[in-house]
N, C-alpha and C positions, 0 to 999 in steps of 0.2 A: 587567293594568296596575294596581298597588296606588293607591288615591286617598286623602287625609286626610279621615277624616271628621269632620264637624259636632260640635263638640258640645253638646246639646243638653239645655236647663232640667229640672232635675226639681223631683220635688215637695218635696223637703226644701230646695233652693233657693227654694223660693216660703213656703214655711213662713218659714224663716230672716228671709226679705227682710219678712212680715208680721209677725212680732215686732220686727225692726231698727225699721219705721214707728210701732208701737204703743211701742217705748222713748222713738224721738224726741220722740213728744207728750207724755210723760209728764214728759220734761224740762222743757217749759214750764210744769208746774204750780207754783205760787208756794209750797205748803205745802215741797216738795221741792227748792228749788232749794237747799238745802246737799247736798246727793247728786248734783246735777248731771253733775258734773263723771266720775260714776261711771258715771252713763246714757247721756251722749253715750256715754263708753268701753265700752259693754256694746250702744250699738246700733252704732256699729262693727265692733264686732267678730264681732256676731252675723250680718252680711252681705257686711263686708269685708276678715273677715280673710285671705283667701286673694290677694285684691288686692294687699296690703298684702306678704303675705309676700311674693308674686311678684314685686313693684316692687321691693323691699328686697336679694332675691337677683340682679335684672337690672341693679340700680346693680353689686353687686362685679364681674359678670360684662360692664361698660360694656359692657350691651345695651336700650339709650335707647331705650325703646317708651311704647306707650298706656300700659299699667298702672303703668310707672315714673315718667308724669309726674305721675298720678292720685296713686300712693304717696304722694312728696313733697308734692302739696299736701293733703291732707287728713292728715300726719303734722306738716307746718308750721303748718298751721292752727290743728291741736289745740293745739302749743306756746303759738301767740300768746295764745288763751286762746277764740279763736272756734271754740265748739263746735258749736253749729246749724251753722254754715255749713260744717265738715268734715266732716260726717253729714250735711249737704244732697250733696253733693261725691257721696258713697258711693251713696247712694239715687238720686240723679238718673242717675247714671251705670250701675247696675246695673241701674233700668229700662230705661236703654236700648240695653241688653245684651239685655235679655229680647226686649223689641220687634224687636230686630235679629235675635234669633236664629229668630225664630220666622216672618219672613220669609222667612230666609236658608234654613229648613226648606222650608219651602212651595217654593221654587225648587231643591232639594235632590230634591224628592220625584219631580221629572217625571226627572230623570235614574235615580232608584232606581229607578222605573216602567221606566225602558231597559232597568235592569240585568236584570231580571227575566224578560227574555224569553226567556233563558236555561234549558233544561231541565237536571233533575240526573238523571235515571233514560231510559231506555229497555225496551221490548219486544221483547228480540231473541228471534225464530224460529228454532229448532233443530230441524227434522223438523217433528213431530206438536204440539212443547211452547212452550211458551214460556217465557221467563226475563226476569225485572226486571233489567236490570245497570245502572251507571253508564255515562252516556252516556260519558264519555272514553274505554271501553273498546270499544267503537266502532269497528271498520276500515268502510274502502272496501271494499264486495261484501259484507258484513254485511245481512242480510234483517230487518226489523223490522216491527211490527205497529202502527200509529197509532190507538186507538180514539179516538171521539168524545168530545171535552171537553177531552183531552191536547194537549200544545202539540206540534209539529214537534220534535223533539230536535238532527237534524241536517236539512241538505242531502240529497234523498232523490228519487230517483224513482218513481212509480208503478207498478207491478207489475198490481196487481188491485185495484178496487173503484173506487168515486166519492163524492165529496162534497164540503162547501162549506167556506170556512176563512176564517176570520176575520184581515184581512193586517195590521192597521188597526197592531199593533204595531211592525211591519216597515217596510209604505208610507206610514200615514198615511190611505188609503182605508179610510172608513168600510160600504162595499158589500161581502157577502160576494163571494168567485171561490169557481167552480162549477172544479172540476177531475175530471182522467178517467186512466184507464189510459194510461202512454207518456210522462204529466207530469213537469216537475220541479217541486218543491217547496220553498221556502226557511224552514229552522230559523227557531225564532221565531212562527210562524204558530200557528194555535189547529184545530185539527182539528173542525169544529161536528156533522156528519151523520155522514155514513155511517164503516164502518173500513175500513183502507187495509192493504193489503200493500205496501211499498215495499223496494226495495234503497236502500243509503247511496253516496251519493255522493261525499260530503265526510267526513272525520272531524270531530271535536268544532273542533279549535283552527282546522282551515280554513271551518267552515260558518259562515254568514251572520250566524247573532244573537251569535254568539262575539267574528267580527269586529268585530260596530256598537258591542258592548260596549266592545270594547279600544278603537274608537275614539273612544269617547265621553271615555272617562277619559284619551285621549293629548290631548284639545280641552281639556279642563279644566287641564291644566299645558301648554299649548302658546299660550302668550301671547303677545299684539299690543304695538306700539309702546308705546302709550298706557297699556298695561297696566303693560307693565315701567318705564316711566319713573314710574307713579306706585310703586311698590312700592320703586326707586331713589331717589326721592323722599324718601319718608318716613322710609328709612335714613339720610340725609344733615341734612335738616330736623331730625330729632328732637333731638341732639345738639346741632346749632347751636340751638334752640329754651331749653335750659338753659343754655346759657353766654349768651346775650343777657337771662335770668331773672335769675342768676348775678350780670350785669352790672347789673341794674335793683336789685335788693336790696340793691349793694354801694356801687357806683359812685355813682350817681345821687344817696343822700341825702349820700355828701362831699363831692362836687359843689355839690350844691346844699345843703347847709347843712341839713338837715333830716331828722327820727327815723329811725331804721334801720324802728322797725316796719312806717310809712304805706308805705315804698318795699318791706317783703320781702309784706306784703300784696297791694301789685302787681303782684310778681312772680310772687307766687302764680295771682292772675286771667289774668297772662299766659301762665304755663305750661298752667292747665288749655283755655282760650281757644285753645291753640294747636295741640290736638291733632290731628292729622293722617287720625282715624279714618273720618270722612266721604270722605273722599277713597278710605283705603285700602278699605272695604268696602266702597263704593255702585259705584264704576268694576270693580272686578274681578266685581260681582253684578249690574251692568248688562249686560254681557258676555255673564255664566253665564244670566242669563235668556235674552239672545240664543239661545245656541244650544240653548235647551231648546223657547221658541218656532217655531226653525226645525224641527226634528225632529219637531215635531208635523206639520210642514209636510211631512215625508217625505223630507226631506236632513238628513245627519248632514256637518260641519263641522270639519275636523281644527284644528281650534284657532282662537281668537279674534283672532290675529292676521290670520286669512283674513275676517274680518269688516270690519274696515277696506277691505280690497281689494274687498270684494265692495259694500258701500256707494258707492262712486266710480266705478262702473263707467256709462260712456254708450253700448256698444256689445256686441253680444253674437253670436258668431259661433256658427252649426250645421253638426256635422257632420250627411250628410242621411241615411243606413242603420244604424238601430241608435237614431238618435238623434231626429229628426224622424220618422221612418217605424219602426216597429217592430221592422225588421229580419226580421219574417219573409215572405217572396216566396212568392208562386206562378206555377208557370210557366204563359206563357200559349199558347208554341208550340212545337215543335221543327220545324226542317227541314233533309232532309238535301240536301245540294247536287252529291251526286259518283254514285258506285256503292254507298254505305252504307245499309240503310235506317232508316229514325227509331229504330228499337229498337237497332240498332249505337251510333249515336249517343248516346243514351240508356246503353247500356252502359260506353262508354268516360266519358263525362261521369261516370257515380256513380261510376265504380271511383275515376277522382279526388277527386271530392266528397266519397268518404266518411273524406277521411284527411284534410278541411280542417273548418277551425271557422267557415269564411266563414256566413255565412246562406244563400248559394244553398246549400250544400250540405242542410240541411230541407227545401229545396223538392224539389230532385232526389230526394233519397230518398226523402219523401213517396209519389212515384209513380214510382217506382222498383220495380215488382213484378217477382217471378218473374226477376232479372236477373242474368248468370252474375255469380258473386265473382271477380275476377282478382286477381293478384298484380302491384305497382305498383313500381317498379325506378327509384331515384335520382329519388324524390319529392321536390319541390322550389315553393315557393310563393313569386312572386317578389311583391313588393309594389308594389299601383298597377298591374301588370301580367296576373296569372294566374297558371296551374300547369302543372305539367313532369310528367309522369312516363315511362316505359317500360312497353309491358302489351303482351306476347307478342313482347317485340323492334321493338315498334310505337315510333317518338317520338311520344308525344301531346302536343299543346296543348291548352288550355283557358283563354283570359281575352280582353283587349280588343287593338283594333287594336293599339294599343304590343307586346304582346307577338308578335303577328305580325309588327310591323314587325324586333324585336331579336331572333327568330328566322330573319326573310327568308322569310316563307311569303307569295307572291304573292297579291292580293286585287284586285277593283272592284267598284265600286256595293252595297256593302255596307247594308245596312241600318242604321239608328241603333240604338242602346238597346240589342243585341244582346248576345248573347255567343259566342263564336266555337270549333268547335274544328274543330282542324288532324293529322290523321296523316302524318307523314312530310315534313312540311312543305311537306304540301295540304289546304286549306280544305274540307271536308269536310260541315259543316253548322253549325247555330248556335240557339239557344234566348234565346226573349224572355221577359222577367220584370216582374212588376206590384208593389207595396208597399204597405202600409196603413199611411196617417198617424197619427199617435202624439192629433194634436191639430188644430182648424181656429182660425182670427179670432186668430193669436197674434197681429199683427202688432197690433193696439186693445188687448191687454192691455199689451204692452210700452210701449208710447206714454203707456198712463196712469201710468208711473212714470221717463216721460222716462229712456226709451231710446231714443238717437238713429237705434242703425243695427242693422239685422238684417241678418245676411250667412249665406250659407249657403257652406262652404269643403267638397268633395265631391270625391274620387277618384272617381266616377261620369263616366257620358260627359255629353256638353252635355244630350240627347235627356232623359234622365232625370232629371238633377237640374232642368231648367226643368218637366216635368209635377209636379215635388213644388213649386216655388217657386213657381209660379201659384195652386195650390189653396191655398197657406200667403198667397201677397201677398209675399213675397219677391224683392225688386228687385234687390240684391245677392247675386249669382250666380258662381262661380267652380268652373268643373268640372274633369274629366281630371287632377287633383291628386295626385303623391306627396307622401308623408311631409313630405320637405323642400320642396316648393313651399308646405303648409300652414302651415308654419312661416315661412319667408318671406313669405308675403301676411301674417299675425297681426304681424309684425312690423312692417311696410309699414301696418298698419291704428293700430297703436302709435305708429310714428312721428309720427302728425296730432293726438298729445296726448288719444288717446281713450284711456280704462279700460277693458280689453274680457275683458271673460267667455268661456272657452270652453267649448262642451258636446259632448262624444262619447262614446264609446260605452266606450272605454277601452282596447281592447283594440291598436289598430294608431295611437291620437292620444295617445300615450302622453309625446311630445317637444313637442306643441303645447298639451297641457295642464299642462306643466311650463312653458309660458313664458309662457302667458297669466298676465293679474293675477289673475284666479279662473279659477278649472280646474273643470269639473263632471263627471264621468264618470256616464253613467246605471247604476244600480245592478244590471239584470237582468245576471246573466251573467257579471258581472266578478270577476275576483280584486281583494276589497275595501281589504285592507290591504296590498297593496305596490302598488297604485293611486297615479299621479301627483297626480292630481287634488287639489285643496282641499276639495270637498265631492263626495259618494255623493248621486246624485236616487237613492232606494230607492224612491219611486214608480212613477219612469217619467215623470211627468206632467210632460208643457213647462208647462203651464198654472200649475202652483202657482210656477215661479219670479218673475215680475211681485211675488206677494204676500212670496217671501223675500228678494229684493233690497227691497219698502219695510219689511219688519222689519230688513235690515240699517241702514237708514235712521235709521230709527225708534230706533234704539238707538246709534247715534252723534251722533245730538242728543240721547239724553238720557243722555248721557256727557260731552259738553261741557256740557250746562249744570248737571249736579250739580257738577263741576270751578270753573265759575265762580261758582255760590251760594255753595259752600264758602268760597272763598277769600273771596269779597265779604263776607260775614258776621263770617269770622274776623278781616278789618281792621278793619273796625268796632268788635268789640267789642274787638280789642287796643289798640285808640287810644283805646278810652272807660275801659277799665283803665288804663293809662296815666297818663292825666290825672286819676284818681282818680273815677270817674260807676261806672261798670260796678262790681254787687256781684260777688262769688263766682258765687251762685247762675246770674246770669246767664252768666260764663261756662262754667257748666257747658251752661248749656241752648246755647251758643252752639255746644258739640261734641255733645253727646249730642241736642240737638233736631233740631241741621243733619245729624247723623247719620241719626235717623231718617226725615226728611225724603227725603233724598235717598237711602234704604234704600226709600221705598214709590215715589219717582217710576220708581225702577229697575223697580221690579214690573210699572210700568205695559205693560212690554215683552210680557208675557203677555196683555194686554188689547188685542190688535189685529184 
């Protein structure tokens, strides 16, 4: 995704701009004021000629911006005969250019910082050798060599070796992960210890820091209400802003009887007093700070208009496998119930298992040794339900009572939390499963940012989704859930005026994090960029979002109130030009100060 870059003060600007000040003073000396009129003209144009020209060519081209309001008056100015004051105009105004830009770097840098997680080279293994190549040239099944200090290139599994990796670019966790043979491993990462053999899993354009990349730069032109309406704004404003100048220069002194000069003077203070820059730079870098801020946080934000949403939210619903709980199970039992014994059972289970991406399926396999391979016939994963398939002419089942029931395999006194499978369409045997919590005490963080309701929304049976909601404090509980019952209850939960956040896993909430007001998809696992969701948790951690909902906060108040300083300032000093009180100088400071101003309260966004 190409992005416009900054562009940024050099040194020959900073020279310029210190000769343009050294001219102006020089102007005040009394021996030289018959050359005056040559030195304002010489410190003009030593810092603003470019201004100047720019404003001059956006009048032909009636494209009514900053610089062409700037042009006009420090070209009017100089006419009247006030030279300080149209070289105050130039200098005020270019400082606070500088000033701005050099913020606007600083808030610039934490996204370059993103950019760069990015590898350009790889260690592909050929036999005995190795070769440097370009990572893009990179397939899937490609064997590479990771040594220590090098960043992750792609998406990769573990082959051979072990060591620790620095994720902090990726997550946001500052703690090394200790990784081993069997792992996967996500591009972006820093390789610290030992060297790794890995095979590719991903290529370049699908692996993970590729992704966050592209998605960073889709957040940065993927703008909120507030955003666009000011950008419309100042399109509309600018224009009307010169025909109302227009109006005071012309109107006004035949009106009232009085010099053209006093009334195009005022027009002058109005026009500069009226620039619109404060608005357009502080609210769209209030924003960018946002999601620079959050990403530190370990969520990356498909665009600033998902900021809004995410700030208003009072409720926040969990899916509970994947998302609240880790997603990865271990079995705690098998039992067979007919003529099968536990290793049959176990056999027919993985041969299903191993063609689903469910999470039981690592569990199964895990301990799954020594166990025949079969061949799986009119494979089918029904959702909210289980799996189907055919193995040796056998009908197997595998999932919950539902899918017993919608197949008609006769059942009593079944155990809870179970999972069930069925040959031939008889219950056979069944295996219980245990899950590790992601996180404990969410239920006090969420509270301290006034959030009203935690709800846990679960295709799980009753049995398990209340053993996760007791150990979390989760009161609001809603189990046995397809796809569209989840979707309906979110809706049901909407309808009562609440803001509700969802977070899953991404993979099968793919309809319910499209219709939530914020969508979170947890980031292990998922295919990142055609993800529903509004925001990637690339952490993992329930815990950090309390602190990125109060930075969405956080930054929609200090977007409203740069909005309102602005504007309150620019009335003021347009009424006090006006009526003739307000000099030039002041309204420069009135755009170029409230600029600044509202350029470092943005910043404040970083500072939480």
């Amino acid at each position: 995704m190409e992005h416009e870059e900054n562009k940024s003060v050099t040194k020959k600007d900073i020279i310029l701009y210190i000769l343009s000040i050294i001219a102006f003073i020089i102007g005040f000396v009394p021996q030289l004021s018959r050359y005056r009129v040559y030195i304002y003209l010489l410190s003009i144009i030593l810092c603003g000629l470019e201004l100047i020209f720019n404003g001059i060519k956006n009048i032909f081209k009636l494209n009514f911006e900053e610089n062409t309001l700037m042009a006009i008056a420090v070209i009017a100015a100089f006419l009247l005969g006030e030279y300080p004051e149209s070289v105050a105009v130039i200098l005020l105004f270019k400082l606070g250019e500088f000033l701005e830009d050099k913020a606007i770097d600083k808030s610039n840098n934490n996204i370059e910082q993103i950019a760069k997680i990015k590898s350009d080279n790889a260690n592909l293994l050929n036999g005995n050798t190795i070769e440097v190549v370009d990572v893009k040239t990179l397939k899937v099944g490609d064997k590479i060599l990771i040594k220590p200090g090098e960043k992750v290139p792609v998406d990769v599994k573990i082959l051979k070796g072990q060591s620790s990796l620095d994720t902090s670019s990726i997550t946001g966790e500052s703690r090394l992960k200790e990784v081993k043979e069997n792992e996967e491993i996500l591009s972006g990462s820093i390789n610290m210890t030992g060297s790794l053999e890995c095979i590719v899993i991903r290529d370049f354009k699908n692996s993970t820091a590729s992704q966050i990349v592209d998605l960073v730069y889709e957040a940065i032109n993927n703008k909120g209400k507030t955003e666009k309406f000011i950008t419309k704004f100042s399109k509309i404003y600018t224009p009307i802003v010169i025909i109302l100048a227009i109006i005071i220069a012309i109107l006004f002194p035949i009106i009232l009887k009085q010099e053209f000069t006093t009334w195009i003077s005022r027009s002058l203070i109005f026009l500069v007093a009226s620039c619109p820059c404060s608005l357009v730079i502080s609210v769209p870098l209030a924003f960018f700070s946002c999601l620079g801020a959050i990403s530190k946080k370990g969520m990356i934000i498909k665009g600033t208009k998902h900021i809004e949403n995410l700030s208003k939210a009072t409720a926040i619903c969990f899916d509970k496998t994947g998302t609240l709980t880790t997603g990865k199970m271990q079995i705690e039992k098998i039992e067979s119930l007919g003529d099968y014994t536990n290793k049959d059972i176990l056999m027919y289970i993985y041969n299903l298992e191993k063609l689903s991406n469910h999470p039981i399926s690592s569990a199964v396999i895990n301990i799954a040794k020594n166990i025949d391979n079969k061949n799986v016939d009119d494979f089918k994963e029904i959702a909210g339900h289980g799996i189907y398939g055919i193995i040796d002419g056998k009908e197997i089942l595998f999932g919950n009572r539902k899918l017993l029931d919608k197949y008609q395999v006769k059942y009593e006194n079944l155990e809870d939390g179970a999972i069930f499978l069925a040959i031939d369409k008889k219950l056979e045997g069944y295996l219980t499963l245990s899950e590790q919590l992601r996180s404990k005490n969410i239920i006090q963080e969420f509270k301290k940012v006034n959030i009203k309701r935690l709800i846990m929304l679960t295709g799980d049976n009753e049995k398990e989704a209340k053993i996760v909601s007791d150990n979390l404090g989760i009161t609001e509980v809603y189990s046995q859930l397809l796809p569209q019952d989840k979707l309906n209850k979110l809706q049901e939960i909407q309808s009562k005026n609440d803001k509700v956040i969802f977070v899953g896993d991404g993979i099968n909430d793919s309809p319910v994090l499209a219709k939530a007001d914020f969508g979170i998809a947890m980031g292990e696992g998922t295919e990142i960029a055609s993800n529903t969701a509004d925001g990637i948790l690339l952490s993992n951690n329930i815990l950090s979002l309390p602190e990125i909902i109060k930075i969405s906060r956080k930054s929609m108040r200090i977007v409203r109130s740069n909005i309102v300083f602005s504007i309150l300032i620019k009335i003021i000093v347009l009424f006090l030009g006006i009526i003739g009180i307000a000099p030039i100088w002041l309204a420069v400071l009135a755009d170029t100060g409230v600029t600044f101003l509202t350029v470092l309260n943005s910043m404040r966004i970083f500072k939480n």
